[in-house]
Backbone as a printed PyTorch tensor [residue, N CA C, xyz], in Angstrom:
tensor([[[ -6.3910,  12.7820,  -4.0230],
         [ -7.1410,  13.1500,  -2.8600],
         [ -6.4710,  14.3200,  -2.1820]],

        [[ -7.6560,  15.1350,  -1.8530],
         [ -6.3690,  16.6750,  -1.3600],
         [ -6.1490,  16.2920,   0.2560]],

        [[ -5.1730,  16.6530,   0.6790],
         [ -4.5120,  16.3070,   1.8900],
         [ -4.9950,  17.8320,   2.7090]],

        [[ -5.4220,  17.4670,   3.6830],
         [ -6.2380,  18.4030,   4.3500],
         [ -5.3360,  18.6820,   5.5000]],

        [[ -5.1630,  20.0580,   5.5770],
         [ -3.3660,  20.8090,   6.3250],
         [ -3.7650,  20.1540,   7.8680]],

        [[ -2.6740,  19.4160,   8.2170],
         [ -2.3480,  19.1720,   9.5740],
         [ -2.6180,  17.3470,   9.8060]],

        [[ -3.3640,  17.2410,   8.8020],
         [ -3.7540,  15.9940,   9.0050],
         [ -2.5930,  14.9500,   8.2510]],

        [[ -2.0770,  13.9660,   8.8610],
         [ -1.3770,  13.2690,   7.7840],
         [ -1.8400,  12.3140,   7.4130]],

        [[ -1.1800,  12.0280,   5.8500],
         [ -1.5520,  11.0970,   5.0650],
         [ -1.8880,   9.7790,   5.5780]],

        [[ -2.9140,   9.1280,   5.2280],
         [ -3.3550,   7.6400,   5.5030],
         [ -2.8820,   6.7400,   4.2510]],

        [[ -1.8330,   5.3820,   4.9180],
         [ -1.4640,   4.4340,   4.7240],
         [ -2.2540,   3.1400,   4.9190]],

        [[ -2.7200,   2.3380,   3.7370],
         [ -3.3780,   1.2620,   4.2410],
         [ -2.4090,  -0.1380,   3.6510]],

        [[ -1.8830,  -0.5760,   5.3250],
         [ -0.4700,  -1.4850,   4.3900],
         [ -1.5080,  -2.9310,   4.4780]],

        [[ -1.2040,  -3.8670,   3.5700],
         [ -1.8520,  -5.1220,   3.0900],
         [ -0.8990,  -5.9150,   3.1140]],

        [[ -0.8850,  -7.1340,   3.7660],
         [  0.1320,  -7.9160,   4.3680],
         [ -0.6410,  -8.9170,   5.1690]],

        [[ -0.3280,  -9.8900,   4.3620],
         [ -0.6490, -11.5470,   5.5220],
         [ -0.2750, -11.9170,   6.6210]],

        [[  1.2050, -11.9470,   6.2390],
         [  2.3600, -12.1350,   7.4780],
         [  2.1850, -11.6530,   8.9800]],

        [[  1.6180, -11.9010,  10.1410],
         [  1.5820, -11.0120,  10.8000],
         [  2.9370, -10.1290,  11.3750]],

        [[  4.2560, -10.6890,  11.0210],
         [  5.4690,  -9.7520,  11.8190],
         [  5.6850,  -8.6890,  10.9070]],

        [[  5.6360,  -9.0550,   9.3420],
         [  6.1800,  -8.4430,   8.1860],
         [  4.9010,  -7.4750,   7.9430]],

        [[  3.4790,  -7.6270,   8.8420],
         [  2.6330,  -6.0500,   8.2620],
         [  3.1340,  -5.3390,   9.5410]],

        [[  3.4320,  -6.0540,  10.9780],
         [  3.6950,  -5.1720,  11.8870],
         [  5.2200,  -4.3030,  11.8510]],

        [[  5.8560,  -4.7320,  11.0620],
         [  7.5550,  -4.0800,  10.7240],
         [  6.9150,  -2.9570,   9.6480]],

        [[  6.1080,  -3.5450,   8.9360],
         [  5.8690,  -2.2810,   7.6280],
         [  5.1480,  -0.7740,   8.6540]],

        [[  3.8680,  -1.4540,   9.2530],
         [  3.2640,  -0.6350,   9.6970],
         [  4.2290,   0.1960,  10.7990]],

        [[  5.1700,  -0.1840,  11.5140],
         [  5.9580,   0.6080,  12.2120],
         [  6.7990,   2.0710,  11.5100]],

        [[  7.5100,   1.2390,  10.1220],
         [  8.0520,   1.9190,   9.5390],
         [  6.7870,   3.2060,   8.8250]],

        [[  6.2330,   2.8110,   8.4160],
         [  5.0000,   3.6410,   7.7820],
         [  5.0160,   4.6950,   8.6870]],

        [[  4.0620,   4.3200,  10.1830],
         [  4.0770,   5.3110,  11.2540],
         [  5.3540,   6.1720,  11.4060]],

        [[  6.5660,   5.3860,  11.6770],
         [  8.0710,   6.0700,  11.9930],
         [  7.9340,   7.4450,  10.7010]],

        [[  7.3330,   7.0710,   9.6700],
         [  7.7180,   8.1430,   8.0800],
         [  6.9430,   9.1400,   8.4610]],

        [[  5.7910,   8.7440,   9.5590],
         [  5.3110,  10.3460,   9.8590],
         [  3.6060,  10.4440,   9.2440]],

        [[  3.3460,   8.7460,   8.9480],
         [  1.8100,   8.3070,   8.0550],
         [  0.8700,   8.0090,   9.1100]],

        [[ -0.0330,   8.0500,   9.2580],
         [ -1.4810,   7.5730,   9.4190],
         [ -1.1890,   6.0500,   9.0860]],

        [[ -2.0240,   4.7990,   9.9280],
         [ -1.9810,   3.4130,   9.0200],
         [ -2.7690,   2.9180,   9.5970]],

        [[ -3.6480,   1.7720,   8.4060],
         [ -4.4200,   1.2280,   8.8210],
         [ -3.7110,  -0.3420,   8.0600]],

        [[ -4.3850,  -1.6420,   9.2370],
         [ -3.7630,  -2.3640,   8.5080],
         [ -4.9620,  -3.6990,   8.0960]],

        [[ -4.9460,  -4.2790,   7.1030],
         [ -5.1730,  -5.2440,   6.4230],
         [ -4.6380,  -6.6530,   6.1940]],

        [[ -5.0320,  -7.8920,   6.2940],
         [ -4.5620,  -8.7350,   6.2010],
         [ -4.9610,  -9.6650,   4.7840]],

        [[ -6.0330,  -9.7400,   4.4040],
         [ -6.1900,  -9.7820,   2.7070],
         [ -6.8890,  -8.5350,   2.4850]],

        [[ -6.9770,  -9.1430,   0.8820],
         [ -7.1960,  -8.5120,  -0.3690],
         [ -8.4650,  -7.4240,  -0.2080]],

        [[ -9.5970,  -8.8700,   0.5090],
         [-10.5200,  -8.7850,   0.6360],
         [-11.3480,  -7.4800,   1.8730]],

        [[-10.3650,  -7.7450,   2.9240],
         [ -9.9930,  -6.7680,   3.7170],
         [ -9.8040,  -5.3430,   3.8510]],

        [[ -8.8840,  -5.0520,   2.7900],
         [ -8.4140,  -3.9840,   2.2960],
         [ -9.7950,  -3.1440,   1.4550]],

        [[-10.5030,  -4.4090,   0.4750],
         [-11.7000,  -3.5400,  -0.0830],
         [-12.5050,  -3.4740,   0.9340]],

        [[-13.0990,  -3.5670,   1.9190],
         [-13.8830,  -3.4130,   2.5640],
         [-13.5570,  -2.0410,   2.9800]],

        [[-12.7540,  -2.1290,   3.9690],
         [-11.7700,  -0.5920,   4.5460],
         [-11.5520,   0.4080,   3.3170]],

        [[-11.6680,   0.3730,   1.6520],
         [-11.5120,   1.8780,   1.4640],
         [-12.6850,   2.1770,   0.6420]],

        [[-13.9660,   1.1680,   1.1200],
         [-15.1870,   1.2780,   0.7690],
         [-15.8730,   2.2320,   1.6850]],

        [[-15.0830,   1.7000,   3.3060],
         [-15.5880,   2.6830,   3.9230],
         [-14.8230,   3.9240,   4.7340]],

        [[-13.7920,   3.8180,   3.8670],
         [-12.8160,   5.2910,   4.1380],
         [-12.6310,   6.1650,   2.4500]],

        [[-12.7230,   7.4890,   3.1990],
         [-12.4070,   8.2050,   1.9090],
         [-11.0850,   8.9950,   1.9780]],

        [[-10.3370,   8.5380,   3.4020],
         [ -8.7830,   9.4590,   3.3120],
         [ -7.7520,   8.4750,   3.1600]],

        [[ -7.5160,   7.1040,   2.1050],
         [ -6.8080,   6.6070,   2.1580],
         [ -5.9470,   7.4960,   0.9110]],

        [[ -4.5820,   7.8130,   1.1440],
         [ -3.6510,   8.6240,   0.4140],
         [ -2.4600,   6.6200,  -0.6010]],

        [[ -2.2130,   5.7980,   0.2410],
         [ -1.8440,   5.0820,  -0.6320],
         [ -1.8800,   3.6360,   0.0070]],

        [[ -2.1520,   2.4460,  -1.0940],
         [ -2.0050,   0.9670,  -0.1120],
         [ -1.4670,   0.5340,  -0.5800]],

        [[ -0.3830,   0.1710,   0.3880],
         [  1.0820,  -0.2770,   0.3560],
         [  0.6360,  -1.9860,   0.3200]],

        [[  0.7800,  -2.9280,  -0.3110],
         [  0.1320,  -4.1240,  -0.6700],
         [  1.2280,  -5.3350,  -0.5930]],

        [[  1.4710,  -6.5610,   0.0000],
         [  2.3260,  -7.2990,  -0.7390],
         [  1.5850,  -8.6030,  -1.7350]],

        [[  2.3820,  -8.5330,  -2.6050],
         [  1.5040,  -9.5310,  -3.9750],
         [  0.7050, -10.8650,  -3.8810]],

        [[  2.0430, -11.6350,  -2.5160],
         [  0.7660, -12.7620,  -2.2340],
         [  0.4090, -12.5790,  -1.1730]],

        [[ -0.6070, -12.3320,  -1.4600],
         [ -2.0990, -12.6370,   0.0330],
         [ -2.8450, -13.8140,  -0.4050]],

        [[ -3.6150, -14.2180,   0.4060],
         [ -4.7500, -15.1490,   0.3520],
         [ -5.9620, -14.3790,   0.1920]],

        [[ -6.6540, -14.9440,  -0.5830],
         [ -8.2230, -14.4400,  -0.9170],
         [ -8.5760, -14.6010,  -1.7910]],

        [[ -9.8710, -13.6620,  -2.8490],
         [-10.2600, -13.9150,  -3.5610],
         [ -9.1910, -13.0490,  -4.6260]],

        [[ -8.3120, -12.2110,  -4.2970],
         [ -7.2460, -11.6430,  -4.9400],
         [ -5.8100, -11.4090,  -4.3900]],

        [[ -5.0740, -11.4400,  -5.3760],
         [ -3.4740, -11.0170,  -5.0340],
         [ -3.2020,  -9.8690,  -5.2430]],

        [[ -2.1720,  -9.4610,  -4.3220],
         [ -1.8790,  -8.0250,  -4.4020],
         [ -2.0250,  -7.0500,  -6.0380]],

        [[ -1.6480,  -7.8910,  -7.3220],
         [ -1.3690,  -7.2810,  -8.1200],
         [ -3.0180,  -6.9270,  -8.7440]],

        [[ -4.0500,  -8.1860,  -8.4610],
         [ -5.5880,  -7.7380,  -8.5380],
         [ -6.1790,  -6.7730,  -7.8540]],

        [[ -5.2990,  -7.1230,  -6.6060],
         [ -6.2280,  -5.5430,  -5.8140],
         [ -5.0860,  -4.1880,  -5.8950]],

        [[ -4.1730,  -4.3810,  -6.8530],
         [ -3.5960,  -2.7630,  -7.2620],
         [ -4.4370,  -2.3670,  -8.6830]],

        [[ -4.6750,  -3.4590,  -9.2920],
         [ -5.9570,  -3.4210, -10.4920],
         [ -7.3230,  -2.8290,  -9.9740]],

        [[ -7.9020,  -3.1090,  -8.9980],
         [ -8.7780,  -2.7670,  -8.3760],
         [ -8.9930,  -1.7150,  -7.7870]],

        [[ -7.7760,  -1.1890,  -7.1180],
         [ -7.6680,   0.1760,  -6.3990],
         [ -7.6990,   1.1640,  -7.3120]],

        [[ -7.0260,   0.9120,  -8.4820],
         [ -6.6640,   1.8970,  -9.9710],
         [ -8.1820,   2.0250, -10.2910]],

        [[ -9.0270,   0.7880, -10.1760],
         [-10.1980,   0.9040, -11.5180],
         [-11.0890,   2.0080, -10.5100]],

        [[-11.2660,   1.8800,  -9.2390],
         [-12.2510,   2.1700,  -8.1520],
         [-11.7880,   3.5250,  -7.4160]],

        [[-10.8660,   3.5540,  -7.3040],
         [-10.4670,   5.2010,  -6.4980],
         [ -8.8010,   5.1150,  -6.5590]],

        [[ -9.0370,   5.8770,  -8.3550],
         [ -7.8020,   6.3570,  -9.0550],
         [ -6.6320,   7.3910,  -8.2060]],

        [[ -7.6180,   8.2190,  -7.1730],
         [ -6.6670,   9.0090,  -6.8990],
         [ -5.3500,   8.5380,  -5.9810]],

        [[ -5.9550,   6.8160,  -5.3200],
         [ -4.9130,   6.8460,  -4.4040],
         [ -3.3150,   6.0290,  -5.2110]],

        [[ -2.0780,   6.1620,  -4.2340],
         [ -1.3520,   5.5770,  -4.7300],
         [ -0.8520,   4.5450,  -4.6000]],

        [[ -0.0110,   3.2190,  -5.6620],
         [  0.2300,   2.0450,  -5.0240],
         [  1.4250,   1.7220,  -4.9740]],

        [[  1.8870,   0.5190,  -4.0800],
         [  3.1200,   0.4050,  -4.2360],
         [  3.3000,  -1.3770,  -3.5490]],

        [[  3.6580,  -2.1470,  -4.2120],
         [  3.3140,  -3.2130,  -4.3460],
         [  5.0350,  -4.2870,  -3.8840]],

        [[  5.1210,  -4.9540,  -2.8280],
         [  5.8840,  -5.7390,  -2.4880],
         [  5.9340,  -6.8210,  -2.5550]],

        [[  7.2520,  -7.6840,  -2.7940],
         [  7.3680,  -8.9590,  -2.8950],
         [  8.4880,  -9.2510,  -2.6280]],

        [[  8.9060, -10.5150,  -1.6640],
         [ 10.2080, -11.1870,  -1.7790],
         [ 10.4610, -12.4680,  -2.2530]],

        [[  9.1650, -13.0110,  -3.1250],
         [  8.8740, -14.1190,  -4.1120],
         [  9.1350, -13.8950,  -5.6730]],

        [[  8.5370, -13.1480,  -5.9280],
         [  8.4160, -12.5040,  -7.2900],
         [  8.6560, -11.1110,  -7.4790]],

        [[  9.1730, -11.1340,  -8.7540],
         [  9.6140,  -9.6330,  -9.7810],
         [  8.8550,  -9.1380, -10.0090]],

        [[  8.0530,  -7.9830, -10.1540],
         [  7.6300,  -7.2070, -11.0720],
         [  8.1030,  -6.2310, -11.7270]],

        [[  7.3370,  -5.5800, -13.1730],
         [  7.8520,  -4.5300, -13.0670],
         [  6.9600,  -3.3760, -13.3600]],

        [[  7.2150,  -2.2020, -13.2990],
         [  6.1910,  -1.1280, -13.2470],
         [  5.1470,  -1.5930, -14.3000]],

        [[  5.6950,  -2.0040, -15.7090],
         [  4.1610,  -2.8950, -16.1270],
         [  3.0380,  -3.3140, -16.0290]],

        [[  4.0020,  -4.3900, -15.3130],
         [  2.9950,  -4.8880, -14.4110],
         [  1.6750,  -4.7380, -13.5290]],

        [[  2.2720,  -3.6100, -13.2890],
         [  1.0640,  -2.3490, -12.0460],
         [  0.1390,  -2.1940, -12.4940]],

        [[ -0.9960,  -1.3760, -12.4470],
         [ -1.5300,  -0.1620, -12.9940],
         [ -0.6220,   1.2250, -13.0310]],

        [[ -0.9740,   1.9310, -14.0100],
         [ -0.4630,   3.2760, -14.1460],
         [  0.2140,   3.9190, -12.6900]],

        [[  1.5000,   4.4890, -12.4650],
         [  1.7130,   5.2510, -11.1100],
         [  1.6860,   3.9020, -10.2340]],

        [[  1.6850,   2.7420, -10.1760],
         [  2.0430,   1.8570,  -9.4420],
         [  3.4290,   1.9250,  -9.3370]],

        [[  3.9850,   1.7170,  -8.3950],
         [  5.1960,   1.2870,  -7.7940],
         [  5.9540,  -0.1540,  -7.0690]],

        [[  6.9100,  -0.9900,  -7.6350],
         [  6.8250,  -2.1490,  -7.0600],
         [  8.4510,  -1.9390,  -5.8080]],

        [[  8.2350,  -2.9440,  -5.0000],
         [  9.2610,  -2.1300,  -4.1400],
         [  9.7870,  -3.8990,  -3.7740]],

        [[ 10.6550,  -4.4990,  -4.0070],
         [ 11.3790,  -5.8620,  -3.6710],
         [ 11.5280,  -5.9720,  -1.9770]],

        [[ 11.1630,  -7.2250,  -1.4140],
         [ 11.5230,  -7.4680,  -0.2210],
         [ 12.9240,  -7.9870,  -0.2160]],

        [[ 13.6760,  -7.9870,   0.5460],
         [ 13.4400,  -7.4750,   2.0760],
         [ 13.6210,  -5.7800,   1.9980]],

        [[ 12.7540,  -4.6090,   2.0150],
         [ 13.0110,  -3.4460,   1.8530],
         [ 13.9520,  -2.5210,   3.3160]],

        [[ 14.0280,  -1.9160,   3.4040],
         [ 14.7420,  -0.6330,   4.5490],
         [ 13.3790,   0.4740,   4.6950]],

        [[ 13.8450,   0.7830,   5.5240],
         [ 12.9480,   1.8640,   6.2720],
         [ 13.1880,   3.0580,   5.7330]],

        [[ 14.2570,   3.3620,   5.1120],
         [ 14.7310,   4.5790,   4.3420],
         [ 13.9430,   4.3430,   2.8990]],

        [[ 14.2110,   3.1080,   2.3090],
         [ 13.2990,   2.6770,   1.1660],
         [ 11.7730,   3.4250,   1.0040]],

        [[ 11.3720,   2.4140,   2.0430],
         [  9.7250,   3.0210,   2.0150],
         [  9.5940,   4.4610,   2.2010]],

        [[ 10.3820,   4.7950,   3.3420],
         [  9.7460,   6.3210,   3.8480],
         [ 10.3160,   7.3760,   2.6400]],

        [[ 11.7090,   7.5250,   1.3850],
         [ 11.6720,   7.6870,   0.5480],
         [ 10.2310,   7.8380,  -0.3020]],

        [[  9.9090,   6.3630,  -0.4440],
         [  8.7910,   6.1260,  -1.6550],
         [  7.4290,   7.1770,  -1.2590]],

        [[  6.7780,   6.5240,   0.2520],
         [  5.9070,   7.1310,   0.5900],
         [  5.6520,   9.0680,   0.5450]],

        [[  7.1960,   9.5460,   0.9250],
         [  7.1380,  10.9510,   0.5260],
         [  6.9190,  11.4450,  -0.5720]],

        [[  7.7800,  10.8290,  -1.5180],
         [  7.8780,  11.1800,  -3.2210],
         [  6.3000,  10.5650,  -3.3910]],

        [[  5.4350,   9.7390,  -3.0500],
         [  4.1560,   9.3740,  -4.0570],
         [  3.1900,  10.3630,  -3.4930]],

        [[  3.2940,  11.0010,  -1.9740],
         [  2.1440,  12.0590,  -1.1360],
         [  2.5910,  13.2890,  -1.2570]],

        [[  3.7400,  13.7940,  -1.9230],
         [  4.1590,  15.2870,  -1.8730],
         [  3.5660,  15.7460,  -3.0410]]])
């Protein structure tokens, strides 16, 4: 998706938890992102059905719904390839495998240097 000068990138973080999407979404904002936030799976498709500037959704694996994070990084890949993913957990391993293509998995408990790292390197 081309990033249109001045505007910054949109983050759509996916997170059940309500403290652990509000710590992500802080950090997200702090990196200098746009964010929108989501609480399932289900959620998340709705919101980039009806957005077309999402740049990447930052997801963690278990949510509740009709999918888990790793279905709706399957989903995001099959439906609007251009954006990027990056997929958290402090339950379970993954590994880039795992993903779709250009997926990224990032282990909880992460740092703020972590993400805002990742998020630059996947939008530059």
């Amino acid at each position: 998706m081309p990033n249109v000068v001045g505007r910054k990138p949109v983050v759509l973080v996916v997170e059940d938890e309500a403290l652990l999407r509000m710590n992500a979404v802080d950090i997200v904002h702090q990196a200098g992102f746009a964010v929108i936030e989501a609480s399932t799976a289900d959620e998340a498709i709705e919101i980039l059905e009806a957005r077309d500037d999402i740049s990447v959704v930052f997801t963690d694996i278990q949510i509740p719904g009709s999918m888990d994070g790793l279905k709706l990084a399957r989903a995001v890949r099959g439906r609007w390839p251009p954006i990027q993913i990056i997929a958290t957990s402090g339950r379970v391993r993954v590994s880039e495998k795992d993903l779709p293509e250009g997926g990224r998995f990032l282990p909880k408990p992460y740092t703020t240097h972590q993400v805002t790292r990742l998020l630059l390197e996947m939008t530059s």
